[in-house]
C-alpha positions as CSV (number, residue, x, y, z in Angstrom):
1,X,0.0,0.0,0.0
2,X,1.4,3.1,-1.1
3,X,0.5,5.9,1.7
4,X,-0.1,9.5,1.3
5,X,0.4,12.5,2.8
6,X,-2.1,15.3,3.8
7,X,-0.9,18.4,5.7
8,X,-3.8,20.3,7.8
9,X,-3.6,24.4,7.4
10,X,-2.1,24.6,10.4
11,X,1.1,22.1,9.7
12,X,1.7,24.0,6.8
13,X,1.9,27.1,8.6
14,X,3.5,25.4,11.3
15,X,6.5,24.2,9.2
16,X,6.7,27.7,7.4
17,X,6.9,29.3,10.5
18,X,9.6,26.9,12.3
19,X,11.7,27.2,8.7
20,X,11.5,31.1,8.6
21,X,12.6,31.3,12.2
22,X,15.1,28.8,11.7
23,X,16.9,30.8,9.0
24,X,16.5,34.1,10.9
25,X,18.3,32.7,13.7
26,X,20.6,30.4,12.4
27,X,21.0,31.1,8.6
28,X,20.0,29.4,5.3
29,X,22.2,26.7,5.5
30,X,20.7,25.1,8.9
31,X,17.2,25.9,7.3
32,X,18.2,23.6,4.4
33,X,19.3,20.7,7.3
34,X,16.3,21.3,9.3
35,X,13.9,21.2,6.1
36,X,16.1,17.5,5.4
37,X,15.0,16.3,8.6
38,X,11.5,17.3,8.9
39,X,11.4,15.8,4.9
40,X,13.1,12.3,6.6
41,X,10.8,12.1,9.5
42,X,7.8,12.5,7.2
43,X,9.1,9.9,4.8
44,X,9.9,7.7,7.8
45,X,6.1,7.8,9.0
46,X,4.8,7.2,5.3
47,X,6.8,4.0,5.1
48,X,5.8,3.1,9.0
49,X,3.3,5.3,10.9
50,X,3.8,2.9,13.9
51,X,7.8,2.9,13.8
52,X,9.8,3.1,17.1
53,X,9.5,6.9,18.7
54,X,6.1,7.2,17.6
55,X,3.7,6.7,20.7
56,X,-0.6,7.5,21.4
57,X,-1.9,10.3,22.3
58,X,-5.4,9.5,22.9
59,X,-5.8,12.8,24.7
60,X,-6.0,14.5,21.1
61,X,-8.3,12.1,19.8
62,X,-8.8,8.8,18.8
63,X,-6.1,7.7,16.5
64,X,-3.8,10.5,17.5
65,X,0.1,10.0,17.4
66,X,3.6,11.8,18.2
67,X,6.6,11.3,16.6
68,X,9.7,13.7,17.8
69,X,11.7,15.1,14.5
70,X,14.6,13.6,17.0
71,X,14.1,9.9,15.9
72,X,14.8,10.5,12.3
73,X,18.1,13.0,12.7
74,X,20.3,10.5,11.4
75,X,18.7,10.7,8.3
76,X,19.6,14.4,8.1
77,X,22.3,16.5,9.7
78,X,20.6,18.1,12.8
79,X,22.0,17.2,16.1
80,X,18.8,17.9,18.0
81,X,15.6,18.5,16.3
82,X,13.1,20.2,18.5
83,X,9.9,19.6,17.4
84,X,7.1,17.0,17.2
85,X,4.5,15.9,14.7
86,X,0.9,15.3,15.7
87,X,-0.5,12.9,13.5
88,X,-2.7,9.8,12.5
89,X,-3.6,7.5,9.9
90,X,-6.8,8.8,7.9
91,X,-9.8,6.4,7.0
92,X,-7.9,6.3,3.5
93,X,-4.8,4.7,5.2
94,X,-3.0,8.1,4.5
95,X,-1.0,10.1,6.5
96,X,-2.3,13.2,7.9
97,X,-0.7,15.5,9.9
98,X,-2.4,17.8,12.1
99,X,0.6,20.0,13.4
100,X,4.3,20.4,13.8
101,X,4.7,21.4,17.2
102,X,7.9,22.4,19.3
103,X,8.7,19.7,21.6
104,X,8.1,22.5,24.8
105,X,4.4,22.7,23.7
106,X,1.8,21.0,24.8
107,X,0.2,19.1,22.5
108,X,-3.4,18.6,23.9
109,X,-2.9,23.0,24.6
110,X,-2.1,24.1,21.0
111,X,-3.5,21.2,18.6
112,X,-7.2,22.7,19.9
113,X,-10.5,21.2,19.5
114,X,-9.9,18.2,17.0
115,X,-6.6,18.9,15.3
116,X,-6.6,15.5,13.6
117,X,-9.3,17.3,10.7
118,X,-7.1,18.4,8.4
């Protein structure tokens, strides 16, 4: 089965956000590495949406999952990745992600209501 991936509004404007910030505070170049890793985690998740680092969250809904960008840095060349994707597995067996949340967040806080409609 060949998965796809949806992105909600708000994990597009999510990853904007963390890429803009990223280059204003540490320059294009670590923008490029951080796009690379959020790209492998996303591609790791496609291939096994249940892999190793990924865990429940039932508290944002049924279905819900976190995966920390941290689990897929060998894949790219960031040390320590600081955010997390909210996620789950659609009705279509795709992937679709609801947010891409810094790892000092709190999930259930800034996901809202049911962040899992994308």
């Amino acid at each position: 089965m060949t998965r796809r991936l949806r992105l909600s509004v708000a994990a597009q404007a999510d990853i904007v956000s963390l890429l803009r910030w990223t280059e204003e505070h540490f320059g294009a170049a670590v923008r490029v590495r951080y796009r690379g890793v959020l790209s492998a985690a996303l591609a790791d998740l496609l291939a096994d949406p249940a892999r190793p680092g990924s865990r429940s969250c039932d508290e944002l809904g049924d279905g819900a999952r976190l995966y920390h960008l941290r689990h897929s840095r060998r894949r790219a060349e960031v040390a320590r990745p600081r955010h997390v994707l909210v996620y789950r597995i659609d009705a279509d067996g795709n992937l679709a992600v609801a947010r891409v949340l810094h790892d000092a967040m709190d999930p259930a806080r800034h996901a809202g209501g049911d962040p899992l409609e994308a």
